[in-house]
C-alpha positions in Angstrom: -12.2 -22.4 -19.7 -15.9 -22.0 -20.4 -17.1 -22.9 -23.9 -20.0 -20.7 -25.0 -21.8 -24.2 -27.0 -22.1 -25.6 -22.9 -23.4 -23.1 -21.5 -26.3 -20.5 -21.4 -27.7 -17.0 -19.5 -29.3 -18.5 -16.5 -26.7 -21.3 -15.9 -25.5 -21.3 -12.0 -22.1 -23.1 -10.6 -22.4 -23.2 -6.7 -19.6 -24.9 -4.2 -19.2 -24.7 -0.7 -16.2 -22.2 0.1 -15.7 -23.5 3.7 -17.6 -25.6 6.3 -17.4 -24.4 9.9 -14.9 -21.8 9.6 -12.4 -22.0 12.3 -10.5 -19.2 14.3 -7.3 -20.9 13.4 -7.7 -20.4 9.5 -8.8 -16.3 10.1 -5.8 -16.0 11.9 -3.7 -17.9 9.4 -5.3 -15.5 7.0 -3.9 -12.5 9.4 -0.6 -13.8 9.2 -0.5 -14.5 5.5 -1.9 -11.3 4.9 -0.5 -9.0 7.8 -3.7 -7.8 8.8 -3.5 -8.2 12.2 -6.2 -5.9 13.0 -7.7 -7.2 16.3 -11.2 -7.4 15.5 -10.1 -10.6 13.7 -7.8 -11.5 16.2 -8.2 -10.3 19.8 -11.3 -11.6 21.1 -10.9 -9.5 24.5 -10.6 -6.1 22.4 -13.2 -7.2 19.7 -16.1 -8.1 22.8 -15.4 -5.6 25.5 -13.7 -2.6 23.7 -15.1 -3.0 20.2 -18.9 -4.5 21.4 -19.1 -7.3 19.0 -20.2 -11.1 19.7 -16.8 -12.5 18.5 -13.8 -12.2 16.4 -14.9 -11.9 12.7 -13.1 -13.0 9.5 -11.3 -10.6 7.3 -13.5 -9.3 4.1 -10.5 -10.4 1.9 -10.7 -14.0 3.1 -14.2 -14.2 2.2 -13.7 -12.9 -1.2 -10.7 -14.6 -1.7 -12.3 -18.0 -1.3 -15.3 -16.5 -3.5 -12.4 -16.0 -6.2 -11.4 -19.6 -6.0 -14.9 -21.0 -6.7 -15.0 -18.8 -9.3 -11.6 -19.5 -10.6 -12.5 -23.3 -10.3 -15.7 -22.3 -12.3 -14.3 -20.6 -15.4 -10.8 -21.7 -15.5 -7.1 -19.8 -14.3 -6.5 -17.0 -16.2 -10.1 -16.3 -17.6 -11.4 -13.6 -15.2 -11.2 -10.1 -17.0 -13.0 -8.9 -13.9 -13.8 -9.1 -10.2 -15.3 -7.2 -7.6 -17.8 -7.6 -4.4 -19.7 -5.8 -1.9 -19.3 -7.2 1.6 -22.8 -7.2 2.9 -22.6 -9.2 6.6 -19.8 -10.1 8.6 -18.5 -13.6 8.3 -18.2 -15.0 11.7 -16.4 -18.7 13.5 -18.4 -21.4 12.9 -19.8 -20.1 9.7 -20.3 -22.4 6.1 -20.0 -20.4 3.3 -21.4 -21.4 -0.3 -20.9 -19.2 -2.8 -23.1 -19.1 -6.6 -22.1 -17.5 -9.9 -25.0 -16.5 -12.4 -24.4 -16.1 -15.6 -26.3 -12.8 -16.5 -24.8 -12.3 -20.0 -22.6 -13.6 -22.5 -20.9 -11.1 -24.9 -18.0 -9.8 -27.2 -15.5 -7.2 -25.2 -12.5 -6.4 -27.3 -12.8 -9.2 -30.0 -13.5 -11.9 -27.2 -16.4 -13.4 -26.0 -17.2 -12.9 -22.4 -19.6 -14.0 -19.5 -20.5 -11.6 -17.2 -21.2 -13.4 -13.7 -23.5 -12.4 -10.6 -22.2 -13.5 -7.8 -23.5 -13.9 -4.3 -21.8 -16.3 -1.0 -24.2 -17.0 1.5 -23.8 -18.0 5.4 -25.5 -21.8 6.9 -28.2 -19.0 7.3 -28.6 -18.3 3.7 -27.9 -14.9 4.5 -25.5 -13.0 1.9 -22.2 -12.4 3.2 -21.0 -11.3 -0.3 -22.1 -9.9 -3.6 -20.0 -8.9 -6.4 -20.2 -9.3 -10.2 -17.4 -11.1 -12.6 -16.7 -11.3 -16.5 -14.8 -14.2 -17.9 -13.1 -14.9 -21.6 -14.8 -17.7 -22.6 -14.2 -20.6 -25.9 -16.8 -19.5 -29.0 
């Protein structure tokens, strides 16, 4: 867990999420999940019926490994809070790095918090994610 005397509004944590994203891990997602929706999976439906360049990853995935950096980050059991936006589809091949911001550190119900920005770029530096976080922390 976070200890508010290491730590201050501005600090970032960043950590590569994955490094060339294979097809094999988004369909191991698929089945772990049972979203077998064939724009992950079906590269002849997701090119000629659907139009896209490739299979894509599920929106879950990403987030999911953004929750484990951030997990790693603050500690198991410490997020209060999670949500993202999924701005850009996350595509084979793809390294993802993700980076948590702390924008504010607070009391919420007789605890002290750190409210996280949170974004998980592509090799491109293009955002694939954004989402926000709060976290107990140690006074």
């Amino acid at each position: 867990m976070l200890k508010e005397s290491e730590i201050k509004i501005g600090d970032t944590h960043t950590a590569t999420l994955v490094e060339d994203l294979k097809r094999t891990q988004i369909v191991q997602y698929a089945g772990a999940s049972g979203d077998y929706n064939p724009l992950h999976t079906d590269e002849i439906f997701t090119t000629q019926v659907a139009g896209y360049p490739s299979v894509f990853a599920h929106g879950m995935l990403s987030m999911g490994l953004t929750g484990t950096m951030l997990t790693n980050y603050v500690g198991d059991g410490a997020l209060t809070k999670y949500g993202v936006r999924f701005t850009n589809q996350v595509w084979p091949g793809d390294t993802l790095t993700s980076t948590a911001t702390i924008i504010d550190i607070r009391e919420q119900d007789g605890e002290r918090v750190v409210d996280l920005q949170i974004e998980t770029t592509n090799q491109n530096d293009i955002a694939v994610i954004t989402g926000n976080a709060t976290a107990k922390i140690e006074s």
